[in-house]
C-alpha angles and dihedrals in degrees: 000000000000136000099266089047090049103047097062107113122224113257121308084010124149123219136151116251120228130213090302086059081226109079155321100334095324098187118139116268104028111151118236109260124192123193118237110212132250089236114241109012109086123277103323119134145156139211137201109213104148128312137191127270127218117313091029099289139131110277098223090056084066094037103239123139106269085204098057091043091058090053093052096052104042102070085046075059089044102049083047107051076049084065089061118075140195102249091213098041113045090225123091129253092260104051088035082064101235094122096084094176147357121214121194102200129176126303093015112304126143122200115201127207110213146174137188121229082245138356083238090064116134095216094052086120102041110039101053079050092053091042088058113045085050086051085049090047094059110105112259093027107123099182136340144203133193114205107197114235135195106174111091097046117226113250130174095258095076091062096100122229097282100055094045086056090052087048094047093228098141 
């Protein structure tokens, strides 16, 4: 499956188009990339195809370890999307559990997962776009795209720890 198969959203969807207009970073040749999942806390995941290297290139052209890149830059994503906060729940969008997953693509592009804690949510407009442009201000992010998701729904058991602490739902 490849990027532009896998950003159509299901029926009534929402998702942010990238530079194709028709999906997440539709551009010809893009490898398939599959997320492998943070055990144990809900659907989150990251891969490592292929980022970029320092100065927004791809990392093989330098020859650095692409691997190695992605890891580097996914907890400075991550430490970013825990900046952003639910307005209506004190706890932020990653420990909340709506970031479902985290792709590191060529050339620097990083394509986020994300739900919403119901499709009724008054920030459903806001808060993907906010998501976003903090993913695209991360050093060594070149560009980035959220694709709204609803399957799976968002529960209370993908909050982390943490969150459920701060909630005092222990």
């Amino acid at each position: 499956m490849t990027w532009a198969a896998a950003a159509k959203p299901p029926a009534g969807g929402q998702h942010d188009a990238g530079p194709g207009g028709d999906g997440l970073f539709c551009d010809e040749g893009h490898a398939e990339a599959a997320g492998a999942g943070h055990g144990g806390e809900g659907p989150r995941g990251a891969s490592a195809a292929r980022p970029s290297g320092p100065g927004g290139g791809p990392s093989g052209a330098r020859g650095l370890d692409p691997i190695a890149d992605a890891q580097a830059l996914e907890p400075r994503i991550i430490e970013a999307l825990r900046q952003i906060y639910d307005p209506e729940i004190p706890v932020n969008v990653y420990d909340l559990g709506l970031i479902y997953s985290i792709e590191v693509l060529p050339l620097g592009r990083v394509a986020v997962r994300m739900t919403l804690t119901s499709p009724a949510c008054p920030v459903a407009g806001a808060l993907p776009a906010e998501v976003e442009e903090s993913v695209r201000r991360v050093p060594g992010v070149a560009d980035a795209a959220v694709e709204v998701v609803w399957e799976p729904p968002w529960t209370m058991e993908m909050m982390t720890e943490d969150a459920r602490l701060e909630l005092n739902l222990f």
